[in-house]
C-alpha positions as CSV (number, residue, x, y, z in Angstrom):
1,X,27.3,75.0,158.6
2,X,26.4,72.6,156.3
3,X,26.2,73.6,152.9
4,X,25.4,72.2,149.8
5,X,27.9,70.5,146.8
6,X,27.9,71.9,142.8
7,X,26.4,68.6,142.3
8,X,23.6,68.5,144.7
9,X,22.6,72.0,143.5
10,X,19.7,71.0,141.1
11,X,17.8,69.1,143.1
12,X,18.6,71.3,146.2
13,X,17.2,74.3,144.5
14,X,14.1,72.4,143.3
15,X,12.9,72.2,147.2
16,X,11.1,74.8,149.1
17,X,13.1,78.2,149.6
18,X,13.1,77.6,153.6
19,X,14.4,73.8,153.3
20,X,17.3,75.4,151.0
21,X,18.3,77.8,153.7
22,X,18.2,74.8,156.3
23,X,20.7,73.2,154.0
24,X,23.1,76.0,154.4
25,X,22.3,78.4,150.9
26,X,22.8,81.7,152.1
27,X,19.9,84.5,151.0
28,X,20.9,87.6,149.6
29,X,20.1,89.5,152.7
30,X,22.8,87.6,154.7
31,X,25.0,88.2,151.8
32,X,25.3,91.3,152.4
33,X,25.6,91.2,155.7
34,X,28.5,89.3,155.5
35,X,29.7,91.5,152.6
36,X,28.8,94.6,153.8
37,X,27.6,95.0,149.8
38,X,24.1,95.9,149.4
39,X,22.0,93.7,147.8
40,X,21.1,96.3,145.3
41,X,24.6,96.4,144.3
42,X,24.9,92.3,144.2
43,X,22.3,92.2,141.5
44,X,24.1,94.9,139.9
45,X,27.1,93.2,139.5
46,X,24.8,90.1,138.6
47,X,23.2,91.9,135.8
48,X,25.5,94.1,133.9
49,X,28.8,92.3,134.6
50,X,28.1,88.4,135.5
51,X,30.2,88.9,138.3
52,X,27.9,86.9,140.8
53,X,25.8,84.3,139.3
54,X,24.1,82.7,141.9
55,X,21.7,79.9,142.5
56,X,18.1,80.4,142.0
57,X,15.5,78.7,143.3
58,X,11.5,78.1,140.7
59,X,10.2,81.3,142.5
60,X,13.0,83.2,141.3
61,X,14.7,83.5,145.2
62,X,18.6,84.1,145.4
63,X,20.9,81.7,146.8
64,X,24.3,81.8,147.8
65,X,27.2,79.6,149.5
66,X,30.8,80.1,150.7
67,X,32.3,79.9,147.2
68,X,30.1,83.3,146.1
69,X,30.8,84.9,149.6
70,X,34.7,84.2,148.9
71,X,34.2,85.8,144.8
72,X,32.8,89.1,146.6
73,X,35.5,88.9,148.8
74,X,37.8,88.4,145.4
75,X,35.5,91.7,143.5
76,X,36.2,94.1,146.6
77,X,40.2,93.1,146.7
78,X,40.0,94.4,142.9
79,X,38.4,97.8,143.2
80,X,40.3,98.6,146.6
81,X,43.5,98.4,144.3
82,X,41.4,100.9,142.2
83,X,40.5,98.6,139.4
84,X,36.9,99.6,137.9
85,X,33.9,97.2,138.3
86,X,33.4,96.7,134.7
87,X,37.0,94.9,134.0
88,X,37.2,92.7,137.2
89,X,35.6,90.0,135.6
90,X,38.6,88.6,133.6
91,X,40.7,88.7,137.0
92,X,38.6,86.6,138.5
93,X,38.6,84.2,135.6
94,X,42.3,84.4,135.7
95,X,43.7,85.5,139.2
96,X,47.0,87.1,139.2
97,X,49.2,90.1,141.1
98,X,47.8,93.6,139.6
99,X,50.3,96.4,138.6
100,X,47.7,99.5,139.8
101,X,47.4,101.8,137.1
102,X,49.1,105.0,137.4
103,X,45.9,106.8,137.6
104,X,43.0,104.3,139.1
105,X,39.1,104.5,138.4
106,X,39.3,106.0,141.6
107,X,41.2,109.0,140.8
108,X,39.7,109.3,137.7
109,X,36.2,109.6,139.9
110,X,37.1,112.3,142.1
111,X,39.0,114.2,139.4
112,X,35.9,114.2,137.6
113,X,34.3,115.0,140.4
114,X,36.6,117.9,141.3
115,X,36.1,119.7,138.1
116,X,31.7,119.2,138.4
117,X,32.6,120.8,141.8
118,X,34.4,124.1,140.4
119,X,32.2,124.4,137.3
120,X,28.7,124.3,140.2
121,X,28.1,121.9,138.3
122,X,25.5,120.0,140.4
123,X,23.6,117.0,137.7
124,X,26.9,115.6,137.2
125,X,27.9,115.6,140.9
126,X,25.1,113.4,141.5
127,X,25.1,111.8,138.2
128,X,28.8,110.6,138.8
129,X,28.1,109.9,142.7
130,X,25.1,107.8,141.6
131,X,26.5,105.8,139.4
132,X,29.3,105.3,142.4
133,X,26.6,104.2,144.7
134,X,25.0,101.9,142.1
135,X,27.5,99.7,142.1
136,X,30.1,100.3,144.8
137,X,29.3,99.0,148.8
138,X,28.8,102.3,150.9
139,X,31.9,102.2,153.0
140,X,34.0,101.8,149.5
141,X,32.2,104.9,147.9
142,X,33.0,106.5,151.4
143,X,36.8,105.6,151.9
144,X,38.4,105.3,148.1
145,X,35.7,108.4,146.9
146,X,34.2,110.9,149.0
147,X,36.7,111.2,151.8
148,X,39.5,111.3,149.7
149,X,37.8,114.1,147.1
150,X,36.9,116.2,150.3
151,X,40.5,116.0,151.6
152,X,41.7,117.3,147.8
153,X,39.3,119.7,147.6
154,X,40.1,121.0,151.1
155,X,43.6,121.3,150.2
156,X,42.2,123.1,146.7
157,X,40.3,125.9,148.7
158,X,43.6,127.0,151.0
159,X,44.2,130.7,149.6
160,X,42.3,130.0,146.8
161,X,39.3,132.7,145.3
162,X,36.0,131.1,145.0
163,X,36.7,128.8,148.0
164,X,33.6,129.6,149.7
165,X,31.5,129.5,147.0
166,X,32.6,126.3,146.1
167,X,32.8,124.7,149.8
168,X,28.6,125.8,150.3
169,X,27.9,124.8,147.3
170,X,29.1,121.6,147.6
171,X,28.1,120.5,151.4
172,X,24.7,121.7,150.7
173,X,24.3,119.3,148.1
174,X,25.9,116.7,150.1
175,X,23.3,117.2,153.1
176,X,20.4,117.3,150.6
177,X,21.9,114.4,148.9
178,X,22.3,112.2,151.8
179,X,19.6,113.6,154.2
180,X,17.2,112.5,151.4
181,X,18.9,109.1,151.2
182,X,18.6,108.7,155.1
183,X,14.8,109.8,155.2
184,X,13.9,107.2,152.7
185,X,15.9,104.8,154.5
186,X,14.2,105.7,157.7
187,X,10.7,104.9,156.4
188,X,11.2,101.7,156.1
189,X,13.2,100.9,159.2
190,X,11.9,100.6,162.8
191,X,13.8,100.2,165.9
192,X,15.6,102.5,168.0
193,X,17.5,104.9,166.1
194,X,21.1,106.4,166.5
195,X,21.6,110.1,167.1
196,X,24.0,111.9,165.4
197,X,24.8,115.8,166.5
198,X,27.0,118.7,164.8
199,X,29.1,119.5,167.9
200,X,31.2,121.1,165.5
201,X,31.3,125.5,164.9
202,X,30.8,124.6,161.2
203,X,27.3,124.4,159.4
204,X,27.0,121.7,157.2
205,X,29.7,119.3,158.3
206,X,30.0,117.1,155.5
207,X,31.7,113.9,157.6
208,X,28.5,114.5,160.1
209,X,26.4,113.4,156.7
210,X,28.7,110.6,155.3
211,X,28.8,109.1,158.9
212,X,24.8,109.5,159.3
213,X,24.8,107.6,155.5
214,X,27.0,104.8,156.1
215,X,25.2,104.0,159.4
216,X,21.6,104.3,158.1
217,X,23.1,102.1,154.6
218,X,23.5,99.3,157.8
219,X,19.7,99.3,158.2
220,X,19.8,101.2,161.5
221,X,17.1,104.0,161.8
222,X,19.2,107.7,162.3
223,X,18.6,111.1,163.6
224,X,20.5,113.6,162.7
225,X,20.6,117.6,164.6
226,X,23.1,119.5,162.3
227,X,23.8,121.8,164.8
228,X,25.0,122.3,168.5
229,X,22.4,121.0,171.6
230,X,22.9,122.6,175.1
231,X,23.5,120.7,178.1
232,X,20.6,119.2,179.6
233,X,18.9,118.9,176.4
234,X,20.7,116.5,174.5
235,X,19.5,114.0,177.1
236,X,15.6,114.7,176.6
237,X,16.5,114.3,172.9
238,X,17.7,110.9,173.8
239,X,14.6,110.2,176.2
240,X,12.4,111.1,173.7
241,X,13.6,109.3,170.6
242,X,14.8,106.6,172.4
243,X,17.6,106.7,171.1
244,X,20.1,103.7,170.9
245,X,23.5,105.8,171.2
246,X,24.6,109.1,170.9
247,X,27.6,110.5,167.9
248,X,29.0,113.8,168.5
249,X,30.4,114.9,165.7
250,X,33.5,117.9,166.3
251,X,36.2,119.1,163.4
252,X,37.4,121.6,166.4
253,X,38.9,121.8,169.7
254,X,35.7,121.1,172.7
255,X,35.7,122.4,175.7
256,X,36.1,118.6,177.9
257,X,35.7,120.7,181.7
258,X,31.8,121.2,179.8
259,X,31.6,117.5,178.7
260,X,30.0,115.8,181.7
261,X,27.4,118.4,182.1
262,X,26.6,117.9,178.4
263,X,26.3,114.3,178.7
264,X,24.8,114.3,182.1
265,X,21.7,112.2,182.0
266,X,22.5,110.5,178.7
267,X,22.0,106.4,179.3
268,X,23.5,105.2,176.4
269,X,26.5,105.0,175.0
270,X,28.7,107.5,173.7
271,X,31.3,108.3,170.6
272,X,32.6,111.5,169.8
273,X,34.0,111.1,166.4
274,X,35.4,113.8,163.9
275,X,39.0,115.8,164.5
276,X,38.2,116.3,168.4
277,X,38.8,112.5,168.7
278,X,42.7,113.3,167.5
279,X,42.9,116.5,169.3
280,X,41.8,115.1,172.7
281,X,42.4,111.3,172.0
282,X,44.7,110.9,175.6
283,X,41.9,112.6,178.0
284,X,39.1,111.2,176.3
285,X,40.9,107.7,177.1
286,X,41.5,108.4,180.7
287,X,39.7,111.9,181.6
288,X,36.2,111.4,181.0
289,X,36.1,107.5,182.3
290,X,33.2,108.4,184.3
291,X,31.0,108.8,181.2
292,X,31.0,105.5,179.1
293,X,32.5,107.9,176.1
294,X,34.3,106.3,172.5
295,X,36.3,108.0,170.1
296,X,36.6,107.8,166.2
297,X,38.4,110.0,163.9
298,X,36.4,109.7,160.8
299,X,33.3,108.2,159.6
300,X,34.6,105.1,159.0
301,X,36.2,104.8,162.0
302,X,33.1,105.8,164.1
303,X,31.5,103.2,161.9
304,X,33.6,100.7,162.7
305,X,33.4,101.7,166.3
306,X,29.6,101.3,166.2
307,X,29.6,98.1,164.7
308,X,32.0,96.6,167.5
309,X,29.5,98.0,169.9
310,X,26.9,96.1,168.5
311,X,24.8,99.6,167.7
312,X,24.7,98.8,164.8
């Protein structure tokens, strides 16, 4: 691709927006496509921290080329070492090996957010996750935040009084957060969506709503049935929303002599994601070849997983 020099960039950016893209400047959309960091968050990191500065054309359009794609590229190497947003900017001025701090923004989040969680403190779970969202990508808030806070917090409510409580409290507010996030997402998305299903004995299975969030973040429409469907039905559900691929989503042990029948009828493709995947990875390789059936263990595996499938 062909794409502009620093010295060609004035007059470039004086011609019309279309001729620019012809040129080779990338628009912000394809950004983050590339990126997988919303656009929201690019002119976040534009606005409060200079991180980006791209090119703008006289209507006020976006324009980006390799050089900016490589700097994001740079930005997301310095927060996956945990270094916070706000002080990336003079490592990419001066590039150099980072010692990672003894305790990273990272852990500093989710400690935060731990103590919210046993306090039921709810405004500054979603004040602190907000924030996260506002100028992280979704699969970084997802892999270096709320996956790792759920697996210390599961590890907080073994044995421990007020487990329960704490456990409801918080995947409710993760399903309304999230199932709110996806419906408004969903409004302005058309297309065939992906259908995600609880196959797990839990209510409220919080991977189930991360996994739903980091696919409908990717622009794809989602449906999500937090509970069990019996067999037969899950295939109607797929006739009549069209759907284009099925997730089941299992923390447990399921029953694979009952999978066939389940899937029976479903023409689309398949991923079971969640703990089953583990428990059942070598017969769901070889078992159930018959059924065009995948297998992720966690959200951002089955993510991954959907994105190689082109579902996404």
């Amino acid at each position: 691709m062909k794409r502009p020099t620093d010295s060609s960039a004035s007059e470039d950016l004086g011609t019309d927006f279309a001729e620019a893209l012809a040129q080779g400047w990338l628009p912000i959309r394809e950004v983050a496509r590339q990126t997988g960091v919303n656009a929201v968050t690019l002119r976040a990191w534009e606005r409060r921290y200079g991180l980006i500065v791209p090119h703008r054309t006289p209507k006020g359009h976006r324009l980006f080329n390799a050089e900016h794609v490589q700097q994001i590229q740079s930005i997301l190497t310095w927060i996956n070492r945990g270094v916070a947003v706000s002080k990336i900017k003079p490592l990419l001025d001066t590039p150099q090996p980072a010692v990672e701090p003894l305790e990273n923004d990272w852990q500093r989040q989710r400690h935060a957010l731990v103590q919210a969680v046993t306090q039921l403190a709810e405004r500054q779970i979603d004040d602190l996750v907000n924030q996260a969202m506002a100028l992280y990508p979704p699969r970084t808030v997802c892999e270096q935040l709320l996956l790792p806070l759920l697996a210390d917090l599961q590890l907080r409510w073994q044995g421990q009084f007020g487990a329960q409580l704490e456990r409801v409290f918080l995947h409710s507010w993760l399903r309304s957060k999230f199932g709110s996030r996806i419906y408004h997402n969903n409004r302005q998305l058309r297309g065939a969506p992906l259908l995600l299903v609880n196959h797990s004995d839990q209510v409220l299975e919080p991977h189930l709503w991360l996994t739903a969030w980091l696919v409908s973040s990717a622009d794809c429409p989602v449906e999500v049935f937090d509970g069990p469907i019996p067999p037969g039905e899950l295939a109607l559900a797929v006739e009549r929303l069209g759907a284009r691929g099925v997730l089941l989503y299992a923390s447990n042990a399921i029953n694979l002599s009952q999978l066939p029948r389940l899937l029976v009828g479903v023409a689309c493709p398949i991923i079971i994601a969640g703990p089953a995947a583990s428990i059942h990875h070598a017969r769901l390789s070889t078992g159930v070849s018959a059924i065009d059936v995948a297998w992720a263990e966690d959200p951002l595996s089955a993510y991954h997983e959907l994105s190689r499938r082109e579902l996404l």
